[in-house]
MIDOSE-1310 file (N, C-alpha, C; in nm, 2 decimals, decimal comma, always signed):
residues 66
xxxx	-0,24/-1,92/-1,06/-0,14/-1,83/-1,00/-0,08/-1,75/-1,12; -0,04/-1,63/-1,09/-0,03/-1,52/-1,22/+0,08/-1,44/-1,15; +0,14/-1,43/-1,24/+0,28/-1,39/-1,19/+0,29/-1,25/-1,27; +0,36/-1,16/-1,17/+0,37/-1,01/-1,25/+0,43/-1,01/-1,40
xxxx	+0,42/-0,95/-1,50/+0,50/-0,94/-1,65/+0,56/-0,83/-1,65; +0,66/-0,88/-1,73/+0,77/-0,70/-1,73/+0,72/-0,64/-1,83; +0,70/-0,50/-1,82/+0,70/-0,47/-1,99/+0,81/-0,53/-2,07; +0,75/-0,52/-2,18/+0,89/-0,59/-2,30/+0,90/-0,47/-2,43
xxxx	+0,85/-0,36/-2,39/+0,92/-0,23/-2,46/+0,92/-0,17/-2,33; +1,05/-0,09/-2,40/+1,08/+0,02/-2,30/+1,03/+0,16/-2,36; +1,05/+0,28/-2,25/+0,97/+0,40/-2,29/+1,01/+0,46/-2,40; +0,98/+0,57/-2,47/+1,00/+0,64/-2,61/+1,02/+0,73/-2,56
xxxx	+1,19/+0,78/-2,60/+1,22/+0,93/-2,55/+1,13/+1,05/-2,66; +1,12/+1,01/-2,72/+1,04/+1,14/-2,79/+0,90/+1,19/-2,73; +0,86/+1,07/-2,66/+0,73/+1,12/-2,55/+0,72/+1,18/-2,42; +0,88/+1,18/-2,38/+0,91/+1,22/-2,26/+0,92/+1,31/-2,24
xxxx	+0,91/+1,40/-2,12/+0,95/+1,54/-2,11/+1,08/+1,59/-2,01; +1,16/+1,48/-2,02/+1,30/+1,53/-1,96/+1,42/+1,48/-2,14; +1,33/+1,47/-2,21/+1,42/+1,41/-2,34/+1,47/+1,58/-2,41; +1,58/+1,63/-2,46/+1,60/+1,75/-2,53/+1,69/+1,68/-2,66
xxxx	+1,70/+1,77/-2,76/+1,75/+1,78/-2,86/+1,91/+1,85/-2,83; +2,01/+1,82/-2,80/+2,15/+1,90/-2,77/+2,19/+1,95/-2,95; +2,31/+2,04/-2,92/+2,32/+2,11/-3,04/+2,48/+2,06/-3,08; +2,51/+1,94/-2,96/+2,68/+1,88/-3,00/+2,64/+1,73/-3,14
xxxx	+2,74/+1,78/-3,24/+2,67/+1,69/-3,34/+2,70/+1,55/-3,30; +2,80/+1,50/-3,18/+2,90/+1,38/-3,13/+2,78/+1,34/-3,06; +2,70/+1,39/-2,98/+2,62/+1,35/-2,90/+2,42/+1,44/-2,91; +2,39/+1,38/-3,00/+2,29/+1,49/-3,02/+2,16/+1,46/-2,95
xxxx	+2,15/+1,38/-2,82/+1,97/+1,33/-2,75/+2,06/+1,37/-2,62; +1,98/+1,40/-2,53/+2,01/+1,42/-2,37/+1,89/+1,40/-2,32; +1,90/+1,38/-2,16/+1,77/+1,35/-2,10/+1,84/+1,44/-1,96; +1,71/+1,51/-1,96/+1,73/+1,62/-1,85/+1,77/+1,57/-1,70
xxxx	+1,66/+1,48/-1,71/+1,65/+1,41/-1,55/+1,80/+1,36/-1,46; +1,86/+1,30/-1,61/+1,97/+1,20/-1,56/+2,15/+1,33/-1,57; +2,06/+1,42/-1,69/+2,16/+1,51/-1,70/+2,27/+1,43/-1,80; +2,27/+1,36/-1,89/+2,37/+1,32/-1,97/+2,32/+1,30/-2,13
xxxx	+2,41/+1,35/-2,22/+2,36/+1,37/-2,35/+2,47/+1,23/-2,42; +2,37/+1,19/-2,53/+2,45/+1,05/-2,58/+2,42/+1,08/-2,76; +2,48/+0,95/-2,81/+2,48/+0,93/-2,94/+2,41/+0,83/-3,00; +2,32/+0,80/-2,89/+2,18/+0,72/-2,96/+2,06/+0,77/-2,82
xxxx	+1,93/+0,69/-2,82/+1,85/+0,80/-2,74/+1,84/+0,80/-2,59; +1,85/+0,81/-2,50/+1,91/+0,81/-2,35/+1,83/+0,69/-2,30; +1,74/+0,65/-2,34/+1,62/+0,53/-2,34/+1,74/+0,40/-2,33; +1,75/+0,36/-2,45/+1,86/+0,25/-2,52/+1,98/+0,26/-2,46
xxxx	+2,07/+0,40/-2,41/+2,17/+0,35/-2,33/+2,15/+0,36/-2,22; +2,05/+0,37/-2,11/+2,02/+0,33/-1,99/+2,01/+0,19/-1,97; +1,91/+0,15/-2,10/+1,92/+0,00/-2,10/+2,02/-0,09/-2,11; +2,12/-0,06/-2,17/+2,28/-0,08/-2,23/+2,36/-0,11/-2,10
xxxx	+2,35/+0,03/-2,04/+2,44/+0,02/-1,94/+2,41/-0,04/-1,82; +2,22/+0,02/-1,76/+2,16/-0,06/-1,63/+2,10/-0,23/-1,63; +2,04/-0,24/-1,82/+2,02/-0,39/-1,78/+1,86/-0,34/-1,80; +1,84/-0,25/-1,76/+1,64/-0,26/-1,74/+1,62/-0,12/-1,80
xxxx	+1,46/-0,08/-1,84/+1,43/+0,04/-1,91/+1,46/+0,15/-1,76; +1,43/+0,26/-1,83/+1,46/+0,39/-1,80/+1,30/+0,40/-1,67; +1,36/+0,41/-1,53/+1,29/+0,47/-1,50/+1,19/+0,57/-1,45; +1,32/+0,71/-1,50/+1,25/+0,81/-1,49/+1,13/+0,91/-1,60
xxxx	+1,09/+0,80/-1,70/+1,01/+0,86/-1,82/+0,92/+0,92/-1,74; +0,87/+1,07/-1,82/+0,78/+1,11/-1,75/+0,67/+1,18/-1,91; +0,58/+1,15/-1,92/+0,51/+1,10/-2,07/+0,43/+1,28/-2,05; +0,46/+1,36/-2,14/+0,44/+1,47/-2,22/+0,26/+1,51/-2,20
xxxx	+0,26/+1,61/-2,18/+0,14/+1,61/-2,16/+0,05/+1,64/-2,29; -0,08/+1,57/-2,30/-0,15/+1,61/-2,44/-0,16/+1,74/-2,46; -0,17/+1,81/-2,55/-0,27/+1,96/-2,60/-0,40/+1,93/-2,57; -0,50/+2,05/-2,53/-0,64/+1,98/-2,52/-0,63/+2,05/-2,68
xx	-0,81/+1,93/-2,69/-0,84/+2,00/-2,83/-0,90/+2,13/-2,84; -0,91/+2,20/-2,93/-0,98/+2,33/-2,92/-1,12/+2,29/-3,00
């Protein structure tokens, strides 16, 4: 019997494409989706505050190669 596993990392805002760079030095990561900018990466205080990772990551699309 096999039981589902959680991930045990959560997603990398630098891969995501709702992650931005803000230009407030108090709060400098934001995540588009959720609409709120923080002082560490929106990843870590979603976890903080909900308890479980971020489920709106949405993972960056590659470049093709040329």
């Amino acid at each position: 019997m096999t039981t589902p596993t959680e991930p045990t990392k959560g997603p990398n805002c630098w891969q995501c494409q709702h992650f931005a760079v803000s230009h407030v030095p108090s709060a400098p990561y934001a995540c588009r989706a959720m609409g709120f900018q923080s002082r560490v990466l929106p990843a870590l205080e979603v976890l903080r505050a909900d308890g479980q990772f971020c489920k709106l990551f949405l993972a960056k699309a590659t470049p093709a190669l040329r």
